[in-house]
C-alpha beads as a LAMMPS data file, in Angstrom:
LAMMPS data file: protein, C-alpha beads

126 atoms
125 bonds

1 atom types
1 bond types

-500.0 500.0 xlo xhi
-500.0 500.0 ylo yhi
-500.0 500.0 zlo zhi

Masses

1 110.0

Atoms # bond

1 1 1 0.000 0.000 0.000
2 1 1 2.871 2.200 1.012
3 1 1 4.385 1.649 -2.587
4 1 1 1.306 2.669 -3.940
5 1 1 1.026 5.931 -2.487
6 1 1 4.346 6.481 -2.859
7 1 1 3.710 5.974 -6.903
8 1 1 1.089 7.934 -7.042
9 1 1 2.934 11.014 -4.969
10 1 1 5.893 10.706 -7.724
11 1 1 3.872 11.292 -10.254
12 1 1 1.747 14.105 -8.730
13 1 1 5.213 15.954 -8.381
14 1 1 6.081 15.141 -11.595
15 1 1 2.633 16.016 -13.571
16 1 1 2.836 19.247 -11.230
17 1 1 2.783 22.592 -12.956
18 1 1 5.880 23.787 -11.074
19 1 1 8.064 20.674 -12.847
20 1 1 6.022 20.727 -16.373
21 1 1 6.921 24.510 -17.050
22 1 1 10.568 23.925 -16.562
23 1 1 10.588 20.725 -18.802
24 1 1 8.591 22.708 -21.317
25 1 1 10.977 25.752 -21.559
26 1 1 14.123 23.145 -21.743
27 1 1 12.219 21.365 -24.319
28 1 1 11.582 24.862 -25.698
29 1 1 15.444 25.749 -26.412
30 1 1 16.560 22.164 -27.365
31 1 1 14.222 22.267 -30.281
32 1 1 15.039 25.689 -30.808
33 1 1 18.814 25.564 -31.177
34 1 1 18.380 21.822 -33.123
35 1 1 16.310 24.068 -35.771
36 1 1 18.931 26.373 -35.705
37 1 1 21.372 23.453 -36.598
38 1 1 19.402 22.641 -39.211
39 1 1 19.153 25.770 -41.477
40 1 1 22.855 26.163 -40.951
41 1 1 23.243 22.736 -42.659
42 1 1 20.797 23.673 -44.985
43 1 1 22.938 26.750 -45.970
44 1 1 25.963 25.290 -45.903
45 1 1 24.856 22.591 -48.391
46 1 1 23.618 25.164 -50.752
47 1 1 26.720 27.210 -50.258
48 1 1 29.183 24.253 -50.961
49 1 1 27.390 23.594 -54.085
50 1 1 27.536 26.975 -54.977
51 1 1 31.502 26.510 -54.309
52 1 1 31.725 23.766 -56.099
53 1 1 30.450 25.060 -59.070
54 1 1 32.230 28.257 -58.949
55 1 1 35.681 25.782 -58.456
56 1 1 34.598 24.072 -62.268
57 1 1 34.224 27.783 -63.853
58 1 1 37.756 28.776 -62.499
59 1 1 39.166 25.447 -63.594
60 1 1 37.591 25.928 -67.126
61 1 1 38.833 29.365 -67.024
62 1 1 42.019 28.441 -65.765
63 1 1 42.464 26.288 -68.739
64 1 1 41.707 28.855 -71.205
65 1 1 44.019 31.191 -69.845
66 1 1 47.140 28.380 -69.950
67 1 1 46.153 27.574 -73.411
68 1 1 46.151 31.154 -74.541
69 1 1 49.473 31.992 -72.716
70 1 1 51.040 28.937 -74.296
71 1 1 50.493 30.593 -77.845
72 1 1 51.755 33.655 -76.507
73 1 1 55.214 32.177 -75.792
74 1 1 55.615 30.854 -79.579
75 1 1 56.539 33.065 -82.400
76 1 1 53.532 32.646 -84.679
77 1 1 51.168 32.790 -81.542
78 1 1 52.527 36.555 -80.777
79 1 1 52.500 37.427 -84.913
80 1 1 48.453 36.124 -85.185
81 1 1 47.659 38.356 -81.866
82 1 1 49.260 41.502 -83.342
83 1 1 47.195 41.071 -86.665
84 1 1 44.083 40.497 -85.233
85 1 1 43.925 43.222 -82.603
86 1 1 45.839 45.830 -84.803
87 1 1 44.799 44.379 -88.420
88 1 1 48.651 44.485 -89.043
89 1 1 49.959 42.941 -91.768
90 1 1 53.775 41.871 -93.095
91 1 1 56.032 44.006 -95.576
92 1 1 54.569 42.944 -99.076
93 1 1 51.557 41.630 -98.236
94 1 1 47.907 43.460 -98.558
95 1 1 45.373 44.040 -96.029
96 1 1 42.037 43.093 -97.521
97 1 1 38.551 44.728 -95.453
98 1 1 35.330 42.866 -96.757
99 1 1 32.700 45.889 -95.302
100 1 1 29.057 44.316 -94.659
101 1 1 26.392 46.260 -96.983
102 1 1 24.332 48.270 -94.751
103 1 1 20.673 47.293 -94.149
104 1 1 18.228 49.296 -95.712
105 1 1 15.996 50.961 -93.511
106 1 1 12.256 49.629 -93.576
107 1 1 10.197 51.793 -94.832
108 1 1 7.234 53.136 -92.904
109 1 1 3.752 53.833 -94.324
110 1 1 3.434 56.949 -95.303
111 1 1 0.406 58.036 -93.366
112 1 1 -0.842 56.050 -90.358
113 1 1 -4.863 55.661 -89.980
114 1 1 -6.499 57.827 -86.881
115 1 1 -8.257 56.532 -84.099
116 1 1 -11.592 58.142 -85.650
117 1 1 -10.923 56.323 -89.220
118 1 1 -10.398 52.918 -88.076
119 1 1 -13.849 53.154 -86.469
120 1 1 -15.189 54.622 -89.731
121 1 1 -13.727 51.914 -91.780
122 1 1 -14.541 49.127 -88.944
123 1 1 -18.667 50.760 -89.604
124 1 1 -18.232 50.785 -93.476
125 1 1 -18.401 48.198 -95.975
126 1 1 -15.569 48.704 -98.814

Bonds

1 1 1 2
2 1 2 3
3 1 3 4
4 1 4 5
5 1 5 6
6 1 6 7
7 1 7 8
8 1 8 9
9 1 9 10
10 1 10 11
11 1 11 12
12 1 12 13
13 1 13 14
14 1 14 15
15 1 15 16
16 1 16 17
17 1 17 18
18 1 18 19
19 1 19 20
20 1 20 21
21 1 21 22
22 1 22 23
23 1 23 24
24 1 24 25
25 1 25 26
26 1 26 27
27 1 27 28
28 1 28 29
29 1 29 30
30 1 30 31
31 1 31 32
32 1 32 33
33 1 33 34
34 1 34 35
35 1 35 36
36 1 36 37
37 1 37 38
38 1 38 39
39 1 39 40
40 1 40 41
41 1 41 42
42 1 42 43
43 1 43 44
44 1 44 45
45 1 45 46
46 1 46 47
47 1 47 48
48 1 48 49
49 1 49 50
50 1 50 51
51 1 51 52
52 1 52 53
53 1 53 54
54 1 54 55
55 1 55 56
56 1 56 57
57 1 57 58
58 1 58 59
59 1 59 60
60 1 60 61
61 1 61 62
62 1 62 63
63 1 63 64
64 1 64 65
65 1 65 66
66 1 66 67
67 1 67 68
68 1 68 69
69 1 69 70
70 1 70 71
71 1 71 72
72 1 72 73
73 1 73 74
74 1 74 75
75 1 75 76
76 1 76 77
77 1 77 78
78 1 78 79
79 1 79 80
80 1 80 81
81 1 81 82
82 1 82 83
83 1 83 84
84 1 84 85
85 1 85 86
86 1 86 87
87 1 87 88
88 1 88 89
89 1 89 90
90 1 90 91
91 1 91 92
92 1 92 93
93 1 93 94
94 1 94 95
95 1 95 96
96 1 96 97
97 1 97 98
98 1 98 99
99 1 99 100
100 1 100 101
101 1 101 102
102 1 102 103
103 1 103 104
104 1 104 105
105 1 105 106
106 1 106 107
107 1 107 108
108 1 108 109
109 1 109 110
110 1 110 111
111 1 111 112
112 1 112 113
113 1 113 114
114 1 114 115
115 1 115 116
116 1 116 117
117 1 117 118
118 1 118 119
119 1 119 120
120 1 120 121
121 1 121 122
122 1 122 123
123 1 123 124
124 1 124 125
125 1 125 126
């Protein structure tokens, strides 16, 4: 009997406002700071991506630039830069410019119907 009551006294402590408001307000904060946890992971997931795929453009770009330096550093590299940025050309030979034909402007209507006569001619048989 005395283990009953002493039961039953445990858990009227323990179902006690006094002890469920501090349990909740612990309970509070651990959930709290695991959500926190969680959008940090979140963003650092998307941010690592995000690194990763800025790492491939530099590598590609990288690339690019090693190619391009190692035709700089030959002879004929250096001579096809200098004629296509200055449209140089060697003693004796002949620069030839092809010039696009300019494109003919379209040509307009001459006069434009008003407001008034499109409701005219909307009215009117022709």
């Amino acid at each position: 009997m005395r283990e009953f009551e002493h039961r039953r006294k445990v858990r009227k402590i323990l179902s006690s406002p006094w002890v469920l408001l501090p349990l909740a307000v612990i309970l509070f904060f651990l959930i709290r700071g695991t959500w926190n946890i969680y959008v940090k992971n979140r963003d650092s997931a998307v941010e690592l991506r995000l690194s990763k795929e800025r790492l491939v453009r530099l590598e590609e770009r990288q690339r690019t630039l090693s190619t391009g330096i190692e035709k700089l550093n030959t002879e004929s590299g250096i001579e096809a830069e200098i004629r296509d940025r200055f449209q140089m050309a060697k003693e004796g030979e002949q620069a030839i410019v092809i010039v696009d034909t300019p494109d003919r402007p379209v040509q307009l209507p001459l006069s434009e119907e008003s407001f008034l006569q499109k409701i005219w001619n909307f009215f009117t048989i022709r």
